[in-house]
C-alpha positions in Angstrom: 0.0 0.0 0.0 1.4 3.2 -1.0 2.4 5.0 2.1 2.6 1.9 4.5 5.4 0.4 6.2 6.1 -2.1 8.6 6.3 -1.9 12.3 9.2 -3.8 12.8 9.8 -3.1 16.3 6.3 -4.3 17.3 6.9 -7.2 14.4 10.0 -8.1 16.7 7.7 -7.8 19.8 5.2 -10.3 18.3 7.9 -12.6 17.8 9.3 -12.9 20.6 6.1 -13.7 22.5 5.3 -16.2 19.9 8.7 -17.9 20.7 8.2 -17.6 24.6 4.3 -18.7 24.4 6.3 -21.9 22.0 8.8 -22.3 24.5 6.2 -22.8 27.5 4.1 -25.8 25.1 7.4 -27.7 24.2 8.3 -27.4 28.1 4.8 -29.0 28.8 5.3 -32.0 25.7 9.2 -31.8 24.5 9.1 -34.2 22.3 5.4 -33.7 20.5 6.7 -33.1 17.1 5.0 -30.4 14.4 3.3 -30.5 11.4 5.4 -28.6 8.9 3.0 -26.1 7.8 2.3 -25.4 11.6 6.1 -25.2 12.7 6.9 -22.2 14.4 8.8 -20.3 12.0 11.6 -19.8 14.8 11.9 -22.9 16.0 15.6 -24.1 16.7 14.9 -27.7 16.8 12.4 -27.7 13.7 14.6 -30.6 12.4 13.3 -33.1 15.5 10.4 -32.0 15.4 9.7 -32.0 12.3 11.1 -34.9 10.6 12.6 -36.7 13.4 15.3 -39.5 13.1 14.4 -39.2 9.3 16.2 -35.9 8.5 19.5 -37.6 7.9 18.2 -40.0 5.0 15.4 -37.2 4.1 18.5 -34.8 3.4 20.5 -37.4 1.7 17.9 -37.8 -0.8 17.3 -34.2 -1.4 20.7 -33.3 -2.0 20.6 -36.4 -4.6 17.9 -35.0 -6.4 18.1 -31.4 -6.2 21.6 -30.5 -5.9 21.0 -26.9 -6.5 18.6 -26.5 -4.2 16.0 -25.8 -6.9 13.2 -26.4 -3.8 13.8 -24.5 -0.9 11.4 -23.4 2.0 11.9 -22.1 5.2 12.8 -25.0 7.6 12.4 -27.3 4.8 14.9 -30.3 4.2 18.3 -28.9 3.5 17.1 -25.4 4.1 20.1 -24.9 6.4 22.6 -24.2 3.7 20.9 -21.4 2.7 20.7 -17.3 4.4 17.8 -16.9 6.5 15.9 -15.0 3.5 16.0 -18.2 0.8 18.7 -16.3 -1.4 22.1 -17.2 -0.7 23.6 -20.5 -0.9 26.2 -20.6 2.9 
C-alpha cells in the first residue's frame, strides 16, 4: 500500500512472544513433534520436530535430487545451507 510500512519493532515484539508462548508448550510435551506447515517459523529444533530421526536419510535424498537447491522453503529439508531469507547458498 502506498504510504505503509512495517512496524518492525512491534513485528520483533510479536515474535518474541510467539517464541516464549512456544517455548512454554514444548516445556509442557518436549518431544510432541510439528506439522510442517504449523512449525513455528523460529523454532531451533524444527529438524526433530519435524522430521525426526528421518532428517538424515530425508537430506541425503534431497541433495541427490536437487543438488542446486531448486526447492527450498523455510525450515524445509536442507534449508540450512541457505541465508535466513532463501537467497544465498552458505
Amino acid at each position: 500500500m502506498p504510504g505503509a510500512s512495517p512496524d518492525l519493532a512491534a513485528a520483533r515484539r510479536d515474535a518474541a512472544a510467539i517464541t516464549a508462548a512456544a517455548g512454554v508448550l514444548r516445556g509442557l510435551v518436549p518431544d510432541a513433534g510439528s506439522y510442517v506447515s504449523e512449525a513455528s517459523y523460529t523454532d531451533p529444533d524444527w529438524r526433530r520436530r519435524s522430521f525426526g530421526q528421518n532428517y538424515p536419510r530425508l537430506l541425503a535424498v534431497k541433495r541427490r535430487y536437487d543438488p542446486d537447491g531448486l526447492f527450498t522453503t523455510h525450515h524445509g529439508v536442507g534449508s540450512e545451507e541457505w541465508s535466513a531469507d532463501g537467497f544465498t547458498r552458505i
